[in-house]
N, C-alpha and C positions, 0 to 999 in steps of 0.2 A: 177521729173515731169517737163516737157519744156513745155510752154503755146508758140505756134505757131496763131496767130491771136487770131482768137477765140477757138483754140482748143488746147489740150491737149495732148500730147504723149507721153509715159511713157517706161522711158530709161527700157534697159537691168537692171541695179540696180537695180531699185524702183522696178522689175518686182519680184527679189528677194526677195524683202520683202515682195510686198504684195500677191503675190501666198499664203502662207499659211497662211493669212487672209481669203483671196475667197475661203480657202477647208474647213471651218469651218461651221458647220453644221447650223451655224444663218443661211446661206447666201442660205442655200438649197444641199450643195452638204454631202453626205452622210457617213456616219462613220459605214458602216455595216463590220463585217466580216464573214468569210468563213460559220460560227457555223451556222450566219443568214441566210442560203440559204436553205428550207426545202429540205432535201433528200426523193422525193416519188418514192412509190416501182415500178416497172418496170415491162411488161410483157414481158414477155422471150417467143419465139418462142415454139409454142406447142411441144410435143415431142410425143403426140398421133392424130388420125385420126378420126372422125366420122364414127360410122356406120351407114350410112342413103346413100341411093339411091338418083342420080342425078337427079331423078323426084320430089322432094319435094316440098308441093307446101307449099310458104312464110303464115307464121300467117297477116290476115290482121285485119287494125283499128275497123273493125265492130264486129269482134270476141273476143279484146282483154277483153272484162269482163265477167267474168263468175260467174253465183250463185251458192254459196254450201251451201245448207240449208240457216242459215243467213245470213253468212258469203260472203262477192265480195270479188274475184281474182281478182286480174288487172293485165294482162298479157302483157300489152305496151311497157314494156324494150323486149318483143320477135316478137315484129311489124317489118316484115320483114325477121327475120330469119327461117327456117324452122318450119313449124308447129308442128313435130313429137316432136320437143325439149318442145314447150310451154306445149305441152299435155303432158309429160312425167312429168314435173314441178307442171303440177296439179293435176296429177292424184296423185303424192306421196306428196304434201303438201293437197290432201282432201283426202286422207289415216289417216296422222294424227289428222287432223280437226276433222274427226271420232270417231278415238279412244279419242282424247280430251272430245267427249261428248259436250250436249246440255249445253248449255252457256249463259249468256247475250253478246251478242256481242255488244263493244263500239262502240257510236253513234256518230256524231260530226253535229253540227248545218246546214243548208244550208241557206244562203244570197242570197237578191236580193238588189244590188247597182243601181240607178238613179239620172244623176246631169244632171243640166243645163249645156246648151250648147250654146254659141256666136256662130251657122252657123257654117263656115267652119272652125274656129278658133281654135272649141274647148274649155275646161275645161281652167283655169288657173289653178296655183296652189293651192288657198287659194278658189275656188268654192265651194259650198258648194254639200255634198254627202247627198244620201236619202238612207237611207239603213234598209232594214225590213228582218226579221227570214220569210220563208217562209215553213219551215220544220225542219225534223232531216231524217239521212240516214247514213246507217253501213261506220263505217271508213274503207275503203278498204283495202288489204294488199296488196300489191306490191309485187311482183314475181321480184328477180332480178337474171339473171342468173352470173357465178363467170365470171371474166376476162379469164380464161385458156377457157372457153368454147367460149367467142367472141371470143378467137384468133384460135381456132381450125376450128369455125366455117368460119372465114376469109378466112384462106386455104382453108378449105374443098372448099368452094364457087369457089376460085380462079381455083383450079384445075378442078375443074368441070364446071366453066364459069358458075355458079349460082348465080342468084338472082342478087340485085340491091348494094349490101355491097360493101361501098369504099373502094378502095384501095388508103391509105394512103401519099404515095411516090407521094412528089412536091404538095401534100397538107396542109400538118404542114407544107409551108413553106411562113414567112411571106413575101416575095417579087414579090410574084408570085400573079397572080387573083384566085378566090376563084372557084374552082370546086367541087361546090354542097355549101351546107349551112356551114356556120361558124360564129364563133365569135371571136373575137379580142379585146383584152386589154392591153393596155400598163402603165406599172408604172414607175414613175419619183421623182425625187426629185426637185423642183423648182428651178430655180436660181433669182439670183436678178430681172435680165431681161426679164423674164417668166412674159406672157399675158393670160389672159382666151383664147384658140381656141374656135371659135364661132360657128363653127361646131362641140363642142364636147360637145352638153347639161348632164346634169347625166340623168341617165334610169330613166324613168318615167312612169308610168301608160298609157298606147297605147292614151286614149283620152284627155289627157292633155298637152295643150301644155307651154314652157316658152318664151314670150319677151325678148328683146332684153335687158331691162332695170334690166331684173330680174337676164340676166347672167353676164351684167357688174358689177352690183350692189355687189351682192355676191361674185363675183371673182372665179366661182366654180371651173372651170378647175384647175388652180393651186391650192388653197387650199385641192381638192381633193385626189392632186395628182394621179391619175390614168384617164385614156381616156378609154372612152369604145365605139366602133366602132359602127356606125348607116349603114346601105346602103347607105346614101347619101353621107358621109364623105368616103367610101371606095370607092365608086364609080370615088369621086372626086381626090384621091390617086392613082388609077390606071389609071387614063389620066394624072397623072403628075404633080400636084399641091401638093405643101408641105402643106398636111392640119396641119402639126403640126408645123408649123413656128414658128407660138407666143409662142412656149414652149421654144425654143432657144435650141433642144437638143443638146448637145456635144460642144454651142459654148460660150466663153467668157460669166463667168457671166449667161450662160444658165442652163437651165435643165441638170438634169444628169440622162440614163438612168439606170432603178432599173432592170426592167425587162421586158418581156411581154409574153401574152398567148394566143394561140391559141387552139378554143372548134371547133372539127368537128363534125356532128352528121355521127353514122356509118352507118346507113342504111334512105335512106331520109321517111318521114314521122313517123321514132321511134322517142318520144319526151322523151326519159328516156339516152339510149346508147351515150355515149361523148369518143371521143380521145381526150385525152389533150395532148400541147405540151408546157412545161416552158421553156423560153429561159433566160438566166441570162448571164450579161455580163461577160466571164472569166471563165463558167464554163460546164460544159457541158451540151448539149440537154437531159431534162430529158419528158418522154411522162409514160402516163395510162389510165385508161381507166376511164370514172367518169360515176356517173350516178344521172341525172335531177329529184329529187322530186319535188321542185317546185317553183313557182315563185318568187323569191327573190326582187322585186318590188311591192310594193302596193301604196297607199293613202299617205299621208304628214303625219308623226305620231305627228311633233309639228313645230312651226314657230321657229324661220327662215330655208330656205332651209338648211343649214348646221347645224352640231351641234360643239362645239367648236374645234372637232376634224376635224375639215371637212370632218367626213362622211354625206351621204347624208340621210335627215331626210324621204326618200321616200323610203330607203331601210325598208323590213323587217329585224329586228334584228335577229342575227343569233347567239347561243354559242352552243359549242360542248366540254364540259369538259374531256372528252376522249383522243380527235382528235381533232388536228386545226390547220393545217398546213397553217406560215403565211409566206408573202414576203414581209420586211421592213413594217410589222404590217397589210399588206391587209390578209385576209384571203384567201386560195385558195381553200375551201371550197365552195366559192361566185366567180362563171363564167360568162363569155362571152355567152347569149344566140344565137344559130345558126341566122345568117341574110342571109335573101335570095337576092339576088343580085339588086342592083336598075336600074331600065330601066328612063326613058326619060318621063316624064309623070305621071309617079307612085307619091302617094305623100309621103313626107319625113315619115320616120319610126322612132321611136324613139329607142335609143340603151337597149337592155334586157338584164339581168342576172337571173341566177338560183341557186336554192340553191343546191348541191349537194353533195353525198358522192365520196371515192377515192376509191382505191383500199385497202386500209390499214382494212376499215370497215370489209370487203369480207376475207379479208388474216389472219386474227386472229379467235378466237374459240370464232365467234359471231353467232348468228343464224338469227337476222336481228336487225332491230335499229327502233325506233318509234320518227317522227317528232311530236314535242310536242307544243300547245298552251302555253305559260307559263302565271304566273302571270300578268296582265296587258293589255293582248290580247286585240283586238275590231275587230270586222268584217272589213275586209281590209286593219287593220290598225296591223296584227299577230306578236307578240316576238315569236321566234321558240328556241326550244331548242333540238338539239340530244343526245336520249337518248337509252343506250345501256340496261339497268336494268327497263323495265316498271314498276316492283315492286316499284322501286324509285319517281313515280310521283308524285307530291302533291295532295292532292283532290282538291285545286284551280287548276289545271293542267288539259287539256284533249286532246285527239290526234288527231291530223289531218291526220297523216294517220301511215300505219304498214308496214315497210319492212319485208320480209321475205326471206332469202338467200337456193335456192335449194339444193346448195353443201354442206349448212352444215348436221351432223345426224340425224336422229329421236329424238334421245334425248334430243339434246340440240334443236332443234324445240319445242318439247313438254314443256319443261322447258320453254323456252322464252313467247308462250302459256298460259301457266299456269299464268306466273306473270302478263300477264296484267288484272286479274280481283283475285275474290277469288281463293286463289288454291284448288282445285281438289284431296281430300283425297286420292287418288290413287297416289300421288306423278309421279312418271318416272315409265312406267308401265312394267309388268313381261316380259323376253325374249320372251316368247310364242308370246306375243303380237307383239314384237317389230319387228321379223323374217322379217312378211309381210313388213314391210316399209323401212326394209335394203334392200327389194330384190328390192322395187319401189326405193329405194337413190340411186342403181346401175344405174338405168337405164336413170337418169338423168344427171350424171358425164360422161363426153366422156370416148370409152375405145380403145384400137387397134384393128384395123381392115381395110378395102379400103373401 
């Protein structure tokens, strides 16, 4: 090492040595290999066609719930897509609802939150919340349709010049501006020289805002390690500004990229339907299809804003003992929620995420999966857990809501049914019974035809 005045330059030697100092994982750069890179499964190009007529007119937002007896449909993952599809999905999931027979259907509480407010300021974090029970109402179940049917559905659109469904191509791509809604996440590993970006607060509850004092203080950005894109920071990125400078990615002593992801929403105004796109340095583009249950941000669950892990104490906690596909420990489970583009005037938006399933949930012999309250819960402040067995839940346990997958049988529908409360003497009910709702599970799975 030559000291030149006041500085420092560090021969070709010294550079031998201390390189495998700086790759040592104190320092922030990473020791993952290959094993750590989750493999998600892939939608493969339809190999069938819809049979539905270029006149269809799209399910819209005001139609998507429906009562069956006690029981809400929420037919929001088919906002957008043909209406012939969402109806075909309810008429054969309250086919079985039927034959299931009169039931107590699970209830789940409803909240009303109120906090003070500093003016235009907004919420800090540590404001305090008013939060009162203002009812109870039926846990909904979620209608999701399978990934082969959004991708059949894509085409069929495209060929026919239908409806509003993106097409994909130079949108999962991160260096381009964002056409239509998306989300963005980038993961890193710190390096020595790695600063908090001050444009990259953590997601927060839309009316809360943080000072300046609260992100120096913490150090969130780098301790977090992951950025999750607001409007304002992307906006500032596409005129040119390195909004991620203080990370130091790729240079001396800087951050090292882990990965990043981009969430498209496929059809605008469905708050369920997600293309993802994982990018991993060194390995190849892998995309699917996810899909939004729910908001993966709430309330501060406990002081200080980090937790020693530096996740962020404003996340709702999320396990999936099943499934849980991570990247250098982030979960991808937990996305980039869609942002809509920032204008000039607009005011700053805070960056979202969602909790969401993948395609693996959909591709195995599930019938749906139930987002669960777990031990601990408080209004706003939710531990979620995916659960694929409701028989399993604790009686401290209760659901926030109920997936239900059209593609899968009658059978294992009825089963899945069955377990969330007392079962139903009738066990899996006789063929006779079951005919009727084979001939409705036809009619919901694409088949060939133009």
């Amino acid at each position: 090492m030559l000291f030149r005045g006041n500085r420092f330059v560090v021969t070709d030697c010294m550079m031998m040595v201390l390189l495998p100092l700086f790759m040592m994982t104190v320092f922030g750069c990473s020791d993952r290999s290959v094993e750590d890179v989750p493999q998600m499964s892939m939608v493969s190009s339809p190999s069938f066609v819809l049979d539905l007529d270029s006149d269809q007119p799209p399910l819209l937002e005001e139609d998507a719930r429906v009562q069956i007896g006690a029981w809400v449909l929420d037919r929001s993952a088919y906002i957008g897509l043909p209406r012939a599809l969402a109806d075909r999905a309810t008429a054969y999931v309250s086919g079985i609802l039927e034959v299931v027979g009169t039931r107590s259907v699970p209830q789940r509480a409803v909240y009303e939150a109120t906090g003070d407010t500093n003016g235009d300021m907004g919420r800090t974090p540590f404001s305090p919340m008013n939060i009162r029970k203002v009812g109870e109402e039926p846990v909904p179940i979620v209608l999701l349709p399978s990934p082969e049917l959004v991708g059949a559905v894509q085409a069929w659109s495209k060929r026919h010049r239908w409806g509003a469904l993106r097409d994909t191509a130079g949108i999962l791509d991160w260096d381009r501006p964002i056409d239509g809604a998306s989300g963005r996440t980038l993961y890193f590993d710190p390096g020595m020289t790695s600063q908090t970006a001050y444009r990259f607060p953590p997601p927060v509850p839309e009316n809360v805002r943080l000072a300046g004092f609260h992100m120096r203080n913490a150090d969130l950005t780098v301790r977090m390690r992951k950025v999750v894109f607001n409007p304002w920071a992307e906006e500032a990125r596409l005129r040119g500004h390195d909004v991620l400078e203080p990370l130091g990615l790729n240079r001396f002593l800087g951050a090292d990229l882990v990965g990043r992801v981009i969430s498209v929403d496929v059809v605008s105004g469905n708050p369920v339907l997600r293309h993802v796109q994982l990018e991993v340095p060194d390995q190849p583009d892998q995309t699917w299809t996810a899909y939004a249950l729910h908001d993966g941000i709430g309330e501060l669950q406990k002081r200080p804003l980090l937790d020693d892990e530096g996740t962020s104490n404003f996340e709702r906690p999320l396990s999936s003992p099943s499934h849980d596909p991570k990247l250098d420990g982030h979960s991808l489970l937990r996305l980039p929620g869609p942002m809509t583009p920032w204008k000039q005037g607009d005011p700053i938006k805070t960056p979202r995420e969602e909790i969401t399933l993948d395609e693996w949930f959909l591709s195995r012999d599930h019938a749906g999966v139930v987002l669960v309250n777990t031990a601990g819960s408080m209004p706003h402040r939710e531990r979620f857990r995916l659960e694929l067995d409701p028989g399993a839940m604790a009686l401290t346990e209760s659901a926030m809501l109920i997936t239900i997958f059209p593609s899968a049988p009658p059978r294992q529908i009825i089963e899945f049914i069955d377990s969330l409360g007392p079962r139903n003497d009738q066990g899996v009910r006789d063929q006779a019974t079951l005919n009727p709702l084979i001939a409705l599970h036809e009619q919901v799975i694409p088949v060939s035809g133009d």
